[in-house]
C-alpha positions in Angstrom: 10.0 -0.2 20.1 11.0 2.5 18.3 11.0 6.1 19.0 8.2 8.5 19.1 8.6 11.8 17.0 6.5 14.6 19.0 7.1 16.5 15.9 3.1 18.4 15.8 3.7 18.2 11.7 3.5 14.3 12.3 0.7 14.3 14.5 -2.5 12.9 13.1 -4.6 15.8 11.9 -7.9 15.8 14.3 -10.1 15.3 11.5 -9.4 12.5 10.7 -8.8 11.4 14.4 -12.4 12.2 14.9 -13.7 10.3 11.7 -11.7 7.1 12.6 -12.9 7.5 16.2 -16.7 7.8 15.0 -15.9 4.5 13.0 -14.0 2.5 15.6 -17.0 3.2 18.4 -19.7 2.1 15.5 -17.9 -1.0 15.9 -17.4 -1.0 19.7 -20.4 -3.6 19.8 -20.3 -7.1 19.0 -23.3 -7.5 17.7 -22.3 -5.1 15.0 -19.4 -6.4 14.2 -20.7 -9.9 13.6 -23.5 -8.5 11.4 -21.0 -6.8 9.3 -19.1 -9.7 8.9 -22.4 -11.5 8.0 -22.8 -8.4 5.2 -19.2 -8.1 4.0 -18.6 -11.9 3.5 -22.2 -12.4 1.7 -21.7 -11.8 -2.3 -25.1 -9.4 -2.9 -25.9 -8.6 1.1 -28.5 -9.8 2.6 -31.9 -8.5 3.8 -32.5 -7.4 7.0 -35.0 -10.2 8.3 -32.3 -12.8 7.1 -29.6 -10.9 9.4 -31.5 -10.8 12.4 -32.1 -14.8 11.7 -27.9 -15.4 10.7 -27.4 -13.6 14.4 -30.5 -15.2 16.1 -31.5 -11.4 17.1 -35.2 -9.3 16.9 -35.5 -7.4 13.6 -36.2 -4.4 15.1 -32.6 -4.9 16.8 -31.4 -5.8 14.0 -32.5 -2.8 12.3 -31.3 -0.8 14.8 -27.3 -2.1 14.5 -27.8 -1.7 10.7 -28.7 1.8 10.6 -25.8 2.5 13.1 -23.8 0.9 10.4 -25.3 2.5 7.3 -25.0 6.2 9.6 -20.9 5.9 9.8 -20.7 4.4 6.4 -20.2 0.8 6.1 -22.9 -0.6 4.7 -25.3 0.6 2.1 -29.0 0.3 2.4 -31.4 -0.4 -0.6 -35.0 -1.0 -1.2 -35.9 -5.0 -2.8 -39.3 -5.0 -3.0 -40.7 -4.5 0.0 -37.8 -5.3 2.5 -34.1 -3.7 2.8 -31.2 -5.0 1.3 -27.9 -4.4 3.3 -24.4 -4.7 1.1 -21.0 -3.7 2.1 -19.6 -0.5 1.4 -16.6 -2.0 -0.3 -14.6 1.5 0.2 -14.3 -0.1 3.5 -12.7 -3.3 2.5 -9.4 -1.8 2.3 -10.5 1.7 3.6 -10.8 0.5 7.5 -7.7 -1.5 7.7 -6.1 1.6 5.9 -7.1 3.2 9.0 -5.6 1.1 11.4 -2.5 1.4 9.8 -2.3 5.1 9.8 -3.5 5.2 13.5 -0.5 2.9 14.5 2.2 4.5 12.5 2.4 1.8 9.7 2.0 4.4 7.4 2.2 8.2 7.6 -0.7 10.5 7.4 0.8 12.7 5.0 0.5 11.5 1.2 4.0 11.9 0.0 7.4 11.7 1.2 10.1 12.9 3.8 12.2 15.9 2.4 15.1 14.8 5.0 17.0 13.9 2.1 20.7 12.9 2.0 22.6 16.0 1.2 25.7 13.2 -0.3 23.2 11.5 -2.7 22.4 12.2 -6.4 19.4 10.6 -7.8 19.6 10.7 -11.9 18.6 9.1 -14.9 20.2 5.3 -15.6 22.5 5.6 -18.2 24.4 2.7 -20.4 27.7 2.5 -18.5 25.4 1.8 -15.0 24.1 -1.0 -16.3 27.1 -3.3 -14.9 26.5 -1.9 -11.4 22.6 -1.8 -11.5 23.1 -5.9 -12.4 25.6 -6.1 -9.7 23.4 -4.3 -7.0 20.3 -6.7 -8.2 22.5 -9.4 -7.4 23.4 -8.6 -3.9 19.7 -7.8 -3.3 19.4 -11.4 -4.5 21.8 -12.7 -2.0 19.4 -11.4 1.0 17.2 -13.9 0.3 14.0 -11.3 1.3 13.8 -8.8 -1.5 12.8 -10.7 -4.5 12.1 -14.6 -5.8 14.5 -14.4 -8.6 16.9 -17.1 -8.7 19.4 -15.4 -11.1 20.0 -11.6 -12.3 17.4 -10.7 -15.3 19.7 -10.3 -18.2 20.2 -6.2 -19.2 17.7 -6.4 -22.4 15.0 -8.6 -20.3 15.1 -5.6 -17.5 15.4 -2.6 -20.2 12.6 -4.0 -22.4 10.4 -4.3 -19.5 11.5 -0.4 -17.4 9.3 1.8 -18.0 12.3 4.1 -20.6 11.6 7.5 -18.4 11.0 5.8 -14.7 14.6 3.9 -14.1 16.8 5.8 -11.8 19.9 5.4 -10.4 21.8 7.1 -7.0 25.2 7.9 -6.8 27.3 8.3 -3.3 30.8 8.3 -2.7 31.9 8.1 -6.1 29.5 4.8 -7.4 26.1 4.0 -7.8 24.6 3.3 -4.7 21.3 2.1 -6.0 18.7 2.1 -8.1 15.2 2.1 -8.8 12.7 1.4 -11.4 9.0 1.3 -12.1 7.0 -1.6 -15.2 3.8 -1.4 -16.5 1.8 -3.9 -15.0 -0.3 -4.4 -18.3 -0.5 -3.3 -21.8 -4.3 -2.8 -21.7 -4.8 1.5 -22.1 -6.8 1.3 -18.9 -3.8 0.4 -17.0 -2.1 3.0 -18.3 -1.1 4.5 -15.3 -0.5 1.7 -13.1 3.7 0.3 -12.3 5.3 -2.2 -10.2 8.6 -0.5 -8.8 11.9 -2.0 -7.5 14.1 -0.5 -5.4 17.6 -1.8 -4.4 20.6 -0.4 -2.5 24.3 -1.5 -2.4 25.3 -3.4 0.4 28.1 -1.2 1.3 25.4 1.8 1.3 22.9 1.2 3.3 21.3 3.6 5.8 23.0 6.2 4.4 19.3 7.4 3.2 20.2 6.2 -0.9 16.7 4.2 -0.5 14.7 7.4 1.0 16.0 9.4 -2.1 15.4 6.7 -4.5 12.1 6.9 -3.9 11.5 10.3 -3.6 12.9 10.7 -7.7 10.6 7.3 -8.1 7.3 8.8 -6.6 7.9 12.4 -7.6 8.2 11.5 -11.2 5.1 9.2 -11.3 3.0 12.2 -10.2 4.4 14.2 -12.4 4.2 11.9 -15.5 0.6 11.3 -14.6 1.1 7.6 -12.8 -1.9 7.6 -10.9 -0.6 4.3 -9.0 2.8 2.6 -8.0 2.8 -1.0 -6.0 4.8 -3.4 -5.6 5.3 -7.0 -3.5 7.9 -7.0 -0.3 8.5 -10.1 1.9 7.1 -9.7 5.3 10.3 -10.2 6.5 11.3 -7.3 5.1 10.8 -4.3 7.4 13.2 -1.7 6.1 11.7 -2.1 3.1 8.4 -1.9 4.3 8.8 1.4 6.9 10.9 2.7 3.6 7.5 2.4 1.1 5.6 3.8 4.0 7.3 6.9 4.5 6.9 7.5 1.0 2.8 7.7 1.0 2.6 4.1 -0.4 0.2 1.8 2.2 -0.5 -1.8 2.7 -3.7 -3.0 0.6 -3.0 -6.5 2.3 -0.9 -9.9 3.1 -0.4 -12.8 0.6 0.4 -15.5 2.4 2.5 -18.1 1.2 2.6 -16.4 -2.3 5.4 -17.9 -3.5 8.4 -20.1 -2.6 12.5 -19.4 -2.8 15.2 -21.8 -1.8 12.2 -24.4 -0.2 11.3 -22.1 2.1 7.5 -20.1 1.1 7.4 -16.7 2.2 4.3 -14.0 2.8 4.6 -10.7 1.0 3.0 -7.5 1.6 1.2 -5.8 -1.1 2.0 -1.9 -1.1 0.7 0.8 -3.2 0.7 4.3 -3.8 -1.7 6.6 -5.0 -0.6 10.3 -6.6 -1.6 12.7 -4.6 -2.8 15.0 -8.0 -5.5 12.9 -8.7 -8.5 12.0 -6.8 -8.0 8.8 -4.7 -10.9 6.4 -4.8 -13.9 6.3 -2.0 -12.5 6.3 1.5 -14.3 4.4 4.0 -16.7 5.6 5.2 -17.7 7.1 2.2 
């Protein structure tokens, strides 16, 4: 286990203690958690009478667990005729296991970064001459066998073609680059706009000096600023520096793919990431 920081800035603000409390005793009670199972994993919802059959309860208690449901926000009620139709709140798909996360630790409750930053590292622009280094660095990464499912180095005009020309970054420490870090659009379609898959690797020689912690600091800083409303990216579960790393830096886990894809025979589960700037309004939280 690692240590606690009793650090009051870190603490959970009580707001949100209380909201996540409210939602975590709504679902204190079986039966409510089975019927909002019954609602979340039925495309359209169901009506109430068909719930209370699905559970093999009375309508009226059926009614009753429902409203308790609709009251904290994770379901949403709506007239069909004469009966009630009960549908997820889908804010609550990812919005409860958000939750969870933040409550323990997997992700800070603050929506940026650290400012602890390495006073003996320089985040700056990539320029041509890194490019032998930045290849070099993706190479190691490479070697780990957990931070990507490349084979073989992307060549230099594959990976500058495909950077984002204004969100590629490099560190320098000790003299050298010590990483770097770089986001791609995810699609050419306007509406994706401001949507990038990052990458973020560190010499071998150089890590936990903090060169990852300021590499993403530049990364997330700039997105905000250049009106990248979100940043995500893929890390193998087995990959947990990586993963407390993204966390500190406001990005959270939207979910597991499991068995995704496979490298060197073996098929590994990734953990989908993501970050939302903290300058634009972030979608529906659950409840809503």
């Amino acid at each position: 286990m690692t240590a606690v920081n009793t650090h009051s800035d870190l603490l959970l603000p009580g707001t949100d203690a209380a909201r996540y409390a409210e939602c975590f005793a709504c679902l204190a009670d079986p039966t409510r958690v089975r019927l909002l199972h019954a609602v979340a994993t039925a495309p359209g919802g169901h009506g109430v009478g068909e719930l209370a059959e699905i559970l093999g309860i009375s309508q009226s208690t059926c009614s009753h667990h429902v409203r308790k449901l609709a009251d904290v926000g994770f379901v949403h009620l709506g007239r069909q005729g004469t009966s009630t139709r009960v549908t997820v709140n889908e804010a609550c798909c990812t919005g409860l296991p958000h939750m969870a996360d933040v409550v323990m630790g997997s992700l800070a409750p603050r929506p940026c970064c650290p400012d602890d930053l390495p006073a003996d590292v320089t985040v700056r622009e990539l320029r041509d001459a890194d490019w032998p280094a930045v290849l070099e660095i993706y190479a190691q990464g490479i070697a780990t066998g957990i931070a990507t499912f490349e084979a073989t180095v992307p060549s230099r005009e594959h990976l500058d073609a495909t950077w984002l020309p204004a969100h590629r970054w490099v560190a320098e420490a000790d003299g050298r680059i010590a990483g770097w870090t770089a986001a791609s659009p995810v699609s050419a379609r306007d509406c994706y706009a401001g949507v990038a898959e990052t990458s973020v690797y560190v010499h071998r020689d150089l890590r936990g000096r903090g060169v990852g912690k300021a590499l993403l600091h530049r990364q997330v800083t700039a997105a905000d600023r250049d009106g990248i409303w979100t940043l995500q990216t893929s890390i193998f579960t087995e990959n947990r520096t990586s993963l407390a790393l993204h966390h500190q830096a406001g990005y959270r886990t939207v979910g597991v793919r499991e068995r995704i894809a496979e490298r060197d025979g073996v098929w590994h589960d990734t953990v989908l990431v993501e970050r939302r700037t903290s300058t634009r309004s972030d979608p529906p939280a659950c409840p809503a």
